[in-house]
N, C-alpha and C positions, 0 to 999 in steps of 0.2 A: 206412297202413291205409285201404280205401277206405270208401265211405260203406255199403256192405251189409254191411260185416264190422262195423261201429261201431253200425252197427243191431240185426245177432246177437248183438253182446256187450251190449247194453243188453238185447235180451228175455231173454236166457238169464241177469244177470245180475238183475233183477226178478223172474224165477223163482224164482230160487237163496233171493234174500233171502228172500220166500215162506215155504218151506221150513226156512231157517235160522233165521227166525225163529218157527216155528211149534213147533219143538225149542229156543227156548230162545234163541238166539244175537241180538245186537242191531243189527249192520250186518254187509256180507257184502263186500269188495271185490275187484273181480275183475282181475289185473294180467297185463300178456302175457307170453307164455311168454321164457324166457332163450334156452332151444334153436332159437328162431326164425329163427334169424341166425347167417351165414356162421363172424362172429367169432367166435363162443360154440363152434361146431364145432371152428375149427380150434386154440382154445385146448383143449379138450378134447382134442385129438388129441394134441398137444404134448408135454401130461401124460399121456398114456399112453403115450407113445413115451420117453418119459425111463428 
């Protein structure tokens, strides 16, 4: 992850809480996607070629 991507996910995630907490909700944590990554594809392929 480079440093502007670790930068958009801190503003967007200061956002979020914002919001999440403004309905109610007490922390917000935002995790990277699974689908990101080579691995995650070709394991999903796998299982649908089965």
């Amino acid at each position: 992850m480079t440093i502007s991507m670790l930068k958009k996910r801190q503003l967007l995630q200061g956002k979020y809480q914002e919001i999440f907490h403004k309905h109610g909700g007490e922390k917000i944590q935002l995790v990277e996607s699974l689908n990101s990554g080579d691995d995650w594809v070709e394991t999903i392929k796998k299982i649908a070629l089965q």
